[in-house]
C-alpha positions as CSV (number, residue, x, y, z in Angstrom):
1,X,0.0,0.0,0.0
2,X,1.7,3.4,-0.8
3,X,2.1,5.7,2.1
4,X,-0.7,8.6,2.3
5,X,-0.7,11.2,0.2
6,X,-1.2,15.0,2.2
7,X,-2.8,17.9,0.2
8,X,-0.2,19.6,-2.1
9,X,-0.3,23.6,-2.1
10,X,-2.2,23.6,-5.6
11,X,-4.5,21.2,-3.9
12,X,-5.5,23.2,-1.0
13,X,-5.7,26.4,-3.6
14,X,-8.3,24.8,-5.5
15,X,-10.2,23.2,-2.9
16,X,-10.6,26.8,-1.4
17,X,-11.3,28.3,-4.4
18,X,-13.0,25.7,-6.6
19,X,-14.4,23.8,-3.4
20,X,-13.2,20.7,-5.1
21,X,-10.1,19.3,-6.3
22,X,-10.1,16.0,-8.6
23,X,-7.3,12.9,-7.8
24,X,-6.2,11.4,-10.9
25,X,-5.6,7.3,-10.2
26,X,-6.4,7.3,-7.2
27,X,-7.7,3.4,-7.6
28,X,-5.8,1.2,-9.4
29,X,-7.3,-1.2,-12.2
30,X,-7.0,-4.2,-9.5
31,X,-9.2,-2.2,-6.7
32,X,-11.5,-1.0,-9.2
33,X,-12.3,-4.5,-11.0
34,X,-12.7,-5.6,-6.7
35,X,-14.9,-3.1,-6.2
36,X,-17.0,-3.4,-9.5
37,X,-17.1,-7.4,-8.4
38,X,-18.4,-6.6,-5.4
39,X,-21.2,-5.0,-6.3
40,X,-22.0,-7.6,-9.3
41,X,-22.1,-9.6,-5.9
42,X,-25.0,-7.6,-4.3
43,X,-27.2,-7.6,-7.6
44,X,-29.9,-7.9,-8.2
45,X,-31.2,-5.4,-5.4
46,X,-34.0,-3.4,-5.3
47,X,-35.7,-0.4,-3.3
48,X,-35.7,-1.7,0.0
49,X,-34.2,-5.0,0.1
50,X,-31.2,-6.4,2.1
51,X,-28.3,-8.2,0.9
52,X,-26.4,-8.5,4.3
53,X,-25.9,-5.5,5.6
54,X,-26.3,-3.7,2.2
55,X,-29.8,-1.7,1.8
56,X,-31.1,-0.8,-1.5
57,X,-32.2,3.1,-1.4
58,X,-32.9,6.0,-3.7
59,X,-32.9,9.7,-3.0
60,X,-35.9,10.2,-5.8
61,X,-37.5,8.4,-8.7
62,X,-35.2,9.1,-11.6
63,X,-31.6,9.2,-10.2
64,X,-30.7,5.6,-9.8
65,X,-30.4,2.8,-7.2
66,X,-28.5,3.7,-3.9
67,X,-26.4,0.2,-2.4
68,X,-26.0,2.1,1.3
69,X,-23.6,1.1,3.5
70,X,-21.6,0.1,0.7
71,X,-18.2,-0.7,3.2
72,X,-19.9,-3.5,4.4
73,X,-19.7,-5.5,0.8
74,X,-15.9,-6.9,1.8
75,X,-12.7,-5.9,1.5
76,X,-12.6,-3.7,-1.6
77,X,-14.9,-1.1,-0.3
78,X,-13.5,-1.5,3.6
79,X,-10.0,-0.4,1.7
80,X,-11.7,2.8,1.2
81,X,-12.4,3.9,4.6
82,X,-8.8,5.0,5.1
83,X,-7.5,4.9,1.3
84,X,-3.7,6.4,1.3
85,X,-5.0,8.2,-1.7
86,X,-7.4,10.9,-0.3
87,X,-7.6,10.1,3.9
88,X,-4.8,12.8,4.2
89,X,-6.2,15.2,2.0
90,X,-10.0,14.5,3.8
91,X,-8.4,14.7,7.3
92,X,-6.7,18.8,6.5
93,X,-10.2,20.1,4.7
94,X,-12.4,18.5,7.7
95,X,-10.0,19.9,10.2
96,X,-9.9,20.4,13.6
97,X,-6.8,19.3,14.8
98,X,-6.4,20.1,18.5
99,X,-9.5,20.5,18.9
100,X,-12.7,18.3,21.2
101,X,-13.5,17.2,17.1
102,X,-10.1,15.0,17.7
103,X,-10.4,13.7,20.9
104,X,-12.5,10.5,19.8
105,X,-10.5,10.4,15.8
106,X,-10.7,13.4,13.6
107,X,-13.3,11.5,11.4
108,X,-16.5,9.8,11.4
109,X,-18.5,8.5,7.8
110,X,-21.9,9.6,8.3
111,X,-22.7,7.8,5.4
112,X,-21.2,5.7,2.4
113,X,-22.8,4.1,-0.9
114,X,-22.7,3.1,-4.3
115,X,-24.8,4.9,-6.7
116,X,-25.5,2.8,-10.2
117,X,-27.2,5.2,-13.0
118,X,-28.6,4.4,-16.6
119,X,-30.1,5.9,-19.5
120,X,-32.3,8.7,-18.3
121,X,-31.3,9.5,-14.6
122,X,-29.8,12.3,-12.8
123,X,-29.8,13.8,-10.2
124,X,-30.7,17.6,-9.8
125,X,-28.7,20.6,-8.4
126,X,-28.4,20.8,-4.4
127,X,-26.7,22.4,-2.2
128,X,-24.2,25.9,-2.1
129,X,-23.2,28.2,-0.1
130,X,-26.6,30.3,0.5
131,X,-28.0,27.7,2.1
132,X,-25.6,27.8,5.3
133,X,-25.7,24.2,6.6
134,X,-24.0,23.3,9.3
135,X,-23.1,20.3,9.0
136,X,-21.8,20.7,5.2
137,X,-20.6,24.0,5.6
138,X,-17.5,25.0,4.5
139,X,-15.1,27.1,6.8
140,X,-11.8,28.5,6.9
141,X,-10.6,30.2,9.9
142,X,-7.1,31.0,12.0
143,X,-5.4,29.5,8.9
144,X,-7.1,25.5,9.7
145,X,-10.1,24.9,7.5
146,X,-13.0,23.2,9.5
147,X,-15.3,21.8,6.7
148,X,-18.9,20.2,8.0
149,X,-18.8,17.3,5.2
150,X,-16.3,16.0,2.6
151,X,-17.2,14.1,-0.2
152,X,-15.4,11.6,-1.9
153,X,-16.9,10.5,-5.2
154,X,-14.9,7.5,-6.8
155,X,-15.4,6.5,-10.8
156,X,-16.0,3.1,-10.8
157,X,-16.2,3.1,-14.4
158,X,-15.2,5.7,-17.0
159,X,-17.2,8.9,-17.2
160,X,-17.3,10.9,-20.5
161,X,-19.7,12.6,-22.6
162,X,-22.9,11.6,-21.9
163,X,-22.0,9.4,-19.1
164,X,-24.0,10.9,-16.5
165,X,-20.6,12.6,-15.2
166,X,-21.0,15.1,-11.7
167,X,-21.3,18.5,-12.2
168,X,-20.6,21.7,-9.9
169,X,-20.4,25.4,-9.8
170,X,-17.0,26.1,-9.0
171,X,-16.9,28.4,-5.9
172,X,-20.7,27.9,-5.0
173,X,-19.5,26.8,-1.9
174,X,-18.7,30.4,-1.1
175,X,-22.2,31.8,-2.4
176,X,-24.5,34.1,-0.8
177,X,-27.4,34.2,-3.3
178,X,-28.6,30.5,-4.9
179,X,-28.6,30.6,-8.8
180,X,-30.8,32.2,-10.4
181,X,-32.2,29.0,-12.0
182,X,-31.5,26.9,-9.0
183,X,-35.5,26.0,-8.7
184,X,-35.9,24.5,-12.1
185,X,-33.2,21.8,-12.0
186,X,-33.5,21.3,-8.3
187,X,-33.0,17.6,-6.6
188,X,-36.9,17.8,-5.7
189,X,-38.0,18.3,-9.4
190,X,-36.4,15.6,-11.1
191,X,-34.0,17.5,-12.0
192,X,-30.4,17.6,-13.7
193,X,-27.4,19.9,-13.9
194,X,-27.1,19.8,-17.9
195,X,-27.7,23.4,-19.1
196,X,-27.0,25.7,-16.3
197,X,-24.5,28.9,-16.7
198,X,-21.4,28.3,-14.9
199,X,-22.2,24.8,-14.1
200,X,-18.7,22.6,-15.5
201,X,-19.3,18.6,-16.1
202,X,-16.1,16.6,-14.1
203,X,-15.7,13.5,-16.2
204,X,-13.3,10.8,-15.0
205,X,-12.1,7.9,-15.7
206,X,-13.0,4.9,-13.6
207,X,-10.2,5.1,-10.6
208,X,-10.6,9.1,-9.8
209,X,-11.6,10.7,-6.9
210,X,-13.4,14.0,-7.0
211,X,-13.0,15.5,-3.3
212,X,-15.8,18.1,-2.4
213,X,-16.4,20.1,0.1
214,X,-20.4,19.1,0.6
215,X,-21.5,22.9,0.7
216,X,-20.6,23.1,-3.1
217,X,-23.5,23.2,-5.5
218,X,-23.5,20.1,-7.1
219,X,-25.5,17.4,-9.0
220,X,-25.1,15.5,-12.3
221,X,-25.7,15.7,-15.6
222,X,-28.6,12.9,-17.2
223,X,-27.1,10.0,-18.7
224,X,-27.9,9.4,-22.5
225,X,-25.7,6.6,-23.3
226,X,-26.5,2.8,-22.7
227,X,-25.3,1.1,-19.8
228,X,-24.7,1.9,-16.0
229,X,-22.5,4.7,-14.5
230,X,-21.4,3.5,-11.4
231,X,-19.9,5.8,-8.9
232,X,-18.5,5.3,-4.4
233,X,-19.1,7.8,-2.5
234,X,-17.9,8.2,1.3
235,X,-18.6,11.5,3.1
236,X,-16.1,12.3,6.3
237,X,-17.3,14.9,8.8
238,X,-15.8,15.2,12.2
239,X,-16.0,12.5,14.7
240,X,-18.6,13.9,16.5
241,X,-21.6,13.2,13.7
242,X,-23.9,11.2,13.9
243,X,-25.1,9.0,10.7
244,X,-27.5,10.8,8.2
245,X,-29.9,7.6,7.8
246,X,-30.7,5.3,10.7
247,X,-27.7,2.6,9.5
248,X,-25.5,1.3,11.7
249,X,-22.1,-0.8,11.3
250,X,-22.5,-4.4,11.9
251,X,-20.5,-5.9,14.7
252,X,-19.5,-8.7,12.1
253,X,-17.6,-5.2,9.8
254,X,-16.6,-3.6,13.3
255,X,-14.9,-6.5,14.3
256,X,-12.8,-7.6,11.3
257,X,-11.6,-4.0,10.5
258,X,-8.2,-2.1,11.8
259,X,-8.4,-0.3,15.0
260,X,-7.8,2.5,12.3
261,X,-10.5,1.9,10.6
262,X,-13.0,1.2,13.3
263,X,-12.3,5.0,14.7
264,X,-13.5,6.5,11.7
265,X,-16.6,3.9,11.4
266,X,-17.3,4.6,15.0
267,X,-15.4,7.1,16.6
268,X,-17.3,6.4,19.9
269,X,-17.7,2.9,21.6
270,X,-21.0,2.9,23.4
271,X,-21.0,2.2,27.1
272,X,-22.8,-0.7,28.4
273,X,-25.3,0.2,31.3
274,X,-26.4,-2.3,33.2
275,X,-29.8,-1.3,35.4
276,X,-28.7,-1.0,39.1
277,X,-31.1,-1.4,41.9
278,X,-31.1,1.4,44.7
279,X,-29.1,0.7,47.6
280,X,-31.7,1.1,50.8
């Protein structure tokens, strides 16, 4: 495994500037075809339906099946928790070093999935900077950036033209005012990306990692050509979260990972309280 890879200066630049920056390779063929045979494990899965601890979900109607909890499909996707490619880079834009948000790990997944879209789907425009979340916000201050939510979306297979790829508004995660045609290609609408002003398509090839700051406006374009595009994506906050669905990590994962690994899956082992009578 090569060693972890800290944010380079052009890196942190573009992240505050562009709210992004994109990792070239940060999979190798071997992980990717592990991950892509992973998930040809879990299928056939629909809406609502189990396989292990994997759930099938869907944000809306038209932007693809969801496989939640995607780090508990086996080794490939448990690799990801702490990949050497981005866990550096995640751990300086989430921040907080020094602070209570280290004192249980400086990160926590509040939630982790595959995403497999076909001819048809997107997903619409969400978030940015107008909207003032806390827990995606993004945040610089006395020189540490102390992001809510950082994103990292993995190709799992190549994204070009057509392909469904992600799209953002570089620097939306700075934004006071949404844009102006923010309603019409919304997430609630059925929406996609393709069309607005200043929105840029990130296509990939299947390896890359996009890493996003969650507060950036952001959603996809609709994919035209045949076949699936399948996409990982893990979102670090600090240790304190708590999980955005009501999914919890299986004592089967929490046992088999790294002591590494399990801090970041569960920053905070739950004390056992057993009922005590009153002494008389």
């Amino acid at each position: 495994m090569s060693h972890p890879s800290p944010p380079t200066d052009l890196e942190i630049y573009r992240f505050d500037l562009w709210g992004y920056v994109l990792v070239p390779n940060a999979l190798g063929p071997a992980e990717v075809a592990a991950c892509n045979a992973a998930i040809d494990a879990l299928l056939p899965l629909q809406v609502g339906e189990w396989n292990g601890y994997v759930h099938g979900h869907q944000f809306g109607a038209k932007d693809g099946l969801n496989l939640q909890q995607i780090y508990e499909a086996g080794p490939a996707f448990e690799n990801l928790i702490d990949h050497p490619a981005w866990i550096e880079k995640v751990k300086h834009f989430v921040g907080g070093e020094g602070t209570f948000d280290w004192k249980h790990g400086p990160l926590f997944i509040d939630e982790n999935f595959v995403n497999l879209r076909g001819p048809g789907e997107a997903i619409g425009i969400h978030s940015g900077g107008q909207d003032s979340v806390k827990r995606t916000q993004f945040r610089y201050h006395n020189g540490k950036f102390m992001c809510g939510q950082v994103n990292v979306l993995l190709a799992l297979t190549d994204i070009g033209p057509g392909d469904g790829a992600t799209m953002v508004i570089p620097g939306s995660h700075k934004s006071n005012f949404p844009h102006p045609n923010f309603a019409q290609h919304t997430i609630g609408v059925g929406g996609s990306v393709d069309g607005i002003e200043e929105a840029v398509e990130v296509q990939m090839n299947a390896g890359d990692a996009l890493v996003f700051v969650d507060a950036l406006c952001h959603g996809s374009a609709r994919r035209v050509t045949p076949g699936n595009r399948r996409i990982a994506v893990y979102r670090y906050g600090p240790s304190w979260g708590n999980f955005r669905h009501g999914y919890q990590p299986s004592p089967e994962l929490l046992a088999r990972l790294t002591p590494a690994r399990r801090q970041i899956v569960q920053p905070q082992q739950l004390l056992e309280r057993i009922p005590q009578k009153k002494k008389e």
